[in-house]
ROKE-582198 format. One record per residue (C-alpha): residue in three letters; x, y, z. Coordinates in steps of 0.1 Angstrom, whole numbers, padded with zeros to 4 digits, always signed. Layout:
N
ALAXYZ/...
END
This chain:
261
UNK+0266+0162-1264/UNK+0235+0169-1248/UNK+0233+0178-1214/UNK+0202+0167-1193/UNK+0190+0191-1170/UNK+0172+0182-1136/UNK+0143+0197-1124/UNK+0149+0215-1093/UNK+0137+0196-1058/UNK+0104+0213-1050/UNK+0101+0210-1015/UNK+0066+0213-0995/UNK+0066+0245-0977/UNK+0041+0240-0945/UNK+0016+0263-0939/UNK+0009+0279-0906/UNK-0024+0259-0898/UNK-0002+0226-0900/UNK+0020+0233-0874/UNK-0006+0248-0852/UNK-0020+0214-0852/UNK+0013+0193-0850/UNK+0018+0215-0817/UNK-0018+0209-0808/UNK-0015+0174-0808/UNK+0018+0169-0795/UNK+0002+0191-0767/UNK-0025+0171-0763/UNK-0010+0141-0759/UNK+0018+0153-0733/UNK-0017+0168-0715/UNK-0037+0134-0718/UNK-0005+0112-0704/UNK-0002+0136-0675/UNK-0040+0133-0667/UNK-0040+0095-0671/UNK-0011+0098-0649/UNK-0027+0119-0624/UNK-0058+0089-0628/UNK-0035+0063-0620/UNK-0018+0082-0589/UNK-0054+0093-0571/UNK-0061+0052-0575/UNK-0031+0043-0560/UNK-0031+0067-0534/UNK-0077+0061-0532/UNK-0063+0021-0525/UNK-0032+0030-0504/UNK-0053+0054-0477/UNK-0081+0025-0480/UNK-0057-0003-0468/UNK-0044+0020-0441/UNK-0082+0025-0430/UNK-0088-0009-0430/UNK-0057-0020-0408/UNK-0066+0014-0386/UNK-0099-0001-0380/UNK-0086-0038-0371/UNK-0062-0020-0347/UNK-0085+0002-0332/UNK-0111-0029-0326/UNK-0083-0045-0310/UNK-0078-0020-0283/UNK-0113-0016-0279/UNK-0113-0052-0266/UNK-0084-0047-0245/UNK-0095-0017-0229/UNK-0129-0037-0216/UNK-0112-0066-0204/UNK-0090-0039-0182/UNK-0122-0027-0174/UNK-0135-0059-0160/UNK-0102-0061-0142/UNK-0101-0022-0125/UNK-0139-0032-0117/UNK-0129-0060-0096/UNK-0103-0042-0078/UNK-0130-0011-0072/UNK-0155-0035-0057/UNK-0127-0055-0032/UNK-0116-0019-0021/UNK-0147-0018-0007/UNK-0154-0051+0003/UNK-0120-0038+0023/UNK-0133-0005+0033/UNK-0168-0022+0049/UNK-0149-0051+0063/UNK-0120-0024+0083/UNK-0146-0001+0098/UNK-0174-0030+0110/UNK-0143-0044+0132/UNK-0122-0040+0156/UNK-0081-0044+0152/UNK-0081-0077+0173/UNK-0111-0087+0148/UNK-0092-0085+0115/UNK-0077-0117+0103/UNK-0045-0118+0079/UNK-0063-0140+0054/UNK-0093-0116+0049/UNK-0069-0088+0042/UNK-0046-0106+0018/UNK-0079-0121+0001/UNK-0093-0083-0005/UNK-0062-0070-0017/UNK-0047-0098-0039/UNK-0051-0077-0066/UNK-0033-0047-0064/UNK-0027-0033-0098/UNK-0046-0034-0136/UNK-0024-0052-0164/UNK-0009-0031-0187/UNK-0027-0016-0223/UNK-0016-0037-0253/UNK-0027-0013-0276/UNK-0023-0021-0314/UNK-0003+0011-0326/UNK+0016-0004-0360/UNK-0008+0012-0385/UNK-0012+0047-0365/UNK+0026+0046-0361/UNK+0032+0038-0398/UNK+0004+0068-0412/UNK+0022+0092-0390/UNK+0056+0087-0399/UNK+0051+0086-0438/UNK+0035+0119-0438/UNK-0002+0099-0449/UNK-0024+0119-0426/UNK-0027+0140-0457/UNK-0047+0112-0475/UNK-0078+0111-0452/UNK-0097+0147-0446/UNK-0097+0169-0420/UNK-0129+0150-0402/UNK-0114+0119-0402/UNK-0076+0131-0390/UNK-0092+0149-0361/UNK-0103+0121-0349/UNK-0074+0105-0356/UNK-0054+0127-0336/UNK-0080+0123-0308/UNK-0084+0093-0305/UNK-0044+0086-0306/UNK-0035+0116-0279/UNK-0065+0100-0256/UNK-0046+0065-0261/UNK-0013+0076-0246/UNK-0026+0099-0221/UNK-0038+0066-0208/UNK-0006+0053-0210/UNK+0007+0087-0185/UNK-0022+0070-0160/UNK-0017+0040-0161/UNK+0024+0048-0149/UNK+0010+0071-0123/UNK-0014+0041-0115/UNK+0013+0015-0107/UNK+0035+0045-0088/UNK+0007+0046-0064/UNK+0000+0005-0067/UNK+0038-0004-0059/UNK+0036+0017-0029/UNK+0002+0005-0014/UNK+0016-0026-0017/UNK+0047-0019-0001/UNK+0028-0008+0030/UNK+0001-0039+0022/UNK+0037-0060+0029/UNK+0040-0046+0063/UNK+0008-0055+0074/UNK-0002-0089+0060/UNK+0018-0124+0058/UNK+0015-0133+0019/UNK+0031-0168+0027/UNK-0002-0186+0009/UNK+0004-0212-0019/UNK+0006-0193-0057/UNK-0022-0216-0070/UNK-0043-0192-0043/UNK-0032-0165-0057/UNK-0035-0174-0091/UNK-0073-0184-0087/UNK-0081-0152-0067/UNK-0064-0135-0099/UNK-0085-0151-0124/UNK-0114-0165-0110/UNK-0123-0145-0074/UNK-0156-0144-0070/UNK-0164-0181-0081/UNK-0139-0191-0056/UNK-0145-0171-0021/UNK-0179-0182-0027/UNK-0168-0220-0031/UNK-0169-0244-0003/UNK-0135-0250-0007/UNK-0123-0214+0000/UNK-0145-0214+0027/UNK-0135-0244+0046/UNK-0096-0230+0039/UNK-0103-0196+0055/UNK-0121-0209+0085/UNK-0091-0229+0095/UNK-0062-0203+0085/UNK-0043-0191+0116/UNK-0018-0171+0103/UNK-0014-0140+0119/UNK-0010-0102+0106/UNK+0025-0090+0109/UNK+0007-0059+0125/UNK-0025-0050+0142/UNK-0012-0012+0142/UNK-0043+0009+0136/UNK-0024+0037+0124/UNK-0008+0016+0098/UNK-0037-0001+0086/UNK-0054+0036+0085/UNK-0026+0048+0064/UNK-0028+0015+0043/UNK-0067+0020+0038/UNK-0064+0059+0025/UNK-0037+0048-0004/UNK-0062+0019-0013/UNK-0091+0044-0013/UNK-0070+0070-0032/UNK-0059+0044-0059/UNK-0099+0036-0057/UNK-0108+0073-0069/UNK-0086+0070-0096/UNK-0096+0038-0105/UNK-0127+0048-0109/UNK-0117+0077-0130/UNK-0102+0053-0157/UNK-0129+0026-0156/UNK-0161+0050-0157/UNK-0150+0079-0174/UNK-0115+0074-0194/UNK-0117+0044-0210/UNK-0155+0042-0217/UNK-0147+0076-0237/UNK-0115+0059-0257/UNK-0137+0029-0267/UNK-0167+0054-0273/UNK-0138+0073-0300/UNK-0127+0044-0315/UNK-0158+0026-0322/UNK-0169+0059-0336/UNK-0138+0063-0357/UNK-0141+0026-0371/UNK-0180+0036-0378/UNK-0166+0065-0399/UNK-0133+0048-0416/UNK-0160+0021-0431/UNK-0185+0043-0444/UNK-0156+0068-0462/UNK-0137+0037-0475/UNK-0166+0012-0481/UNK-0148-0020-0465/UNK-0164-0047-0454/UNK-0164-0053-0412/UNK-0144-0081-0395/
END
């Protein structure tokens, strides 16, 4: 009986150049997917820092406004400190009626900053500083250290407020209704000029708890010192915070191309 040989099993024996290329495409591809990875992190992180500019921006336009409707407020309280100041030195003790001095000193203090700090709060604390450049993050930084600096004031502000007024309590009966007080809060030069308020003054007779001159000396110096740094905050402070941050909003649109609310 015959038996029928089988051929050997030739197998293909790779040359060199083959797996040069097997390597340079398996290469290629691991480099490709780690560049379109790369791609698709930069556009995440390019839409990421753009959102946080664009929430920065709404925050910082926020305080802007708050800080000038402080301003309005300090203002008011500058120009009765010297509606007070004119009205003490042109009379005498005897002269000085309760109503005038509670009228020029109804408001005593400014209302606290309501600043919008969610956004700066949330870049800070997830380490995303690192997105914008080093332009951009120094003001950042600036404008946010200038922002609670203010804060610093404005405690040392109501330190010196609560104790005026503490003297102001020694000297002058507040016993007036609170709707007084409330339109000399909100509306007080519309109403001292009214009729009304006029009519209301001439027949007050309440009388000062004091006509000490020493004490209302005293009482004028802290108003005048609370003055000086009044004016600090309303000229100089907080025109420069709302100088920074429209200036940082300016910048944060043109880097990041959104469109202004």
């Amino acid at each position: 009986m015959e038996v029928q040989k089988h051929p050997h099993h030739v197998t293909h024996k790779k040359k060199f150049g083959e797996y040069l290329l097997e390597f340079f495409m398996l290469f290629l591809a691991v480099f490709l997917g780690f560049v379109a990875e790369n791609i698709r992190e930069h556009n995440v992180e390019h839409e990421r820092v753009k959102d946080y500019a664009r929430s920065l921006a709404t925050d910082i336009k926020r305080d802007t406004a708050n800080m000038t409707f402080i301003i309005g407020h300090i203002k008011k309280q500058i120009r009765n400190t010297d509606s007070l100041t004119a009205y003490l030195k042109s009379r005498t003790a005897a002269e000085v009626r309760n109503v005038d001095l509670f009228t020029f000193t109804v408001l005593y203090s400014y209302p606290s900053y309501r600043w919008s700090r969610s956004t700066m709060d949330q870049i800070k604390n997830s380490g995303s500083l690192r997105y914008f450049n080093d332009s951009i993050v120094r003001y950042i930084s600036s404008y946010d250290a200038l922002s609670h600096h203010m804060d610093q004031d404005y405690r040392s502000d109501e330190d010196l407020a609560t104790q005026a007024n503490t003297l102001r309590n020694q000297i002058v009966d507040i016993s007036y209704p609170n709707k007084l007080v409330e339109n000399l809060n909100t509306n007080f030069d519309s109403l001292i000029n009214s009729d009304g308020y006029k009519k209301f003054r001439a027949n007050d007779t309440i009388p000062l708890i004091t006509r000490d001159k020493t004490t209302m000396k005293i009482f004028l110096n802290e108003q005048l010192n609370i003055r000086r740094n009044l004016d600090v905050r309303a000229n100089e402070e907080l025109k420069s915070l709302i100088a920074q941050g429209r200036r940082l909003i300016g910048i944060l649109q043109n880097n990041y191309h959104f469109e202004k609310e």
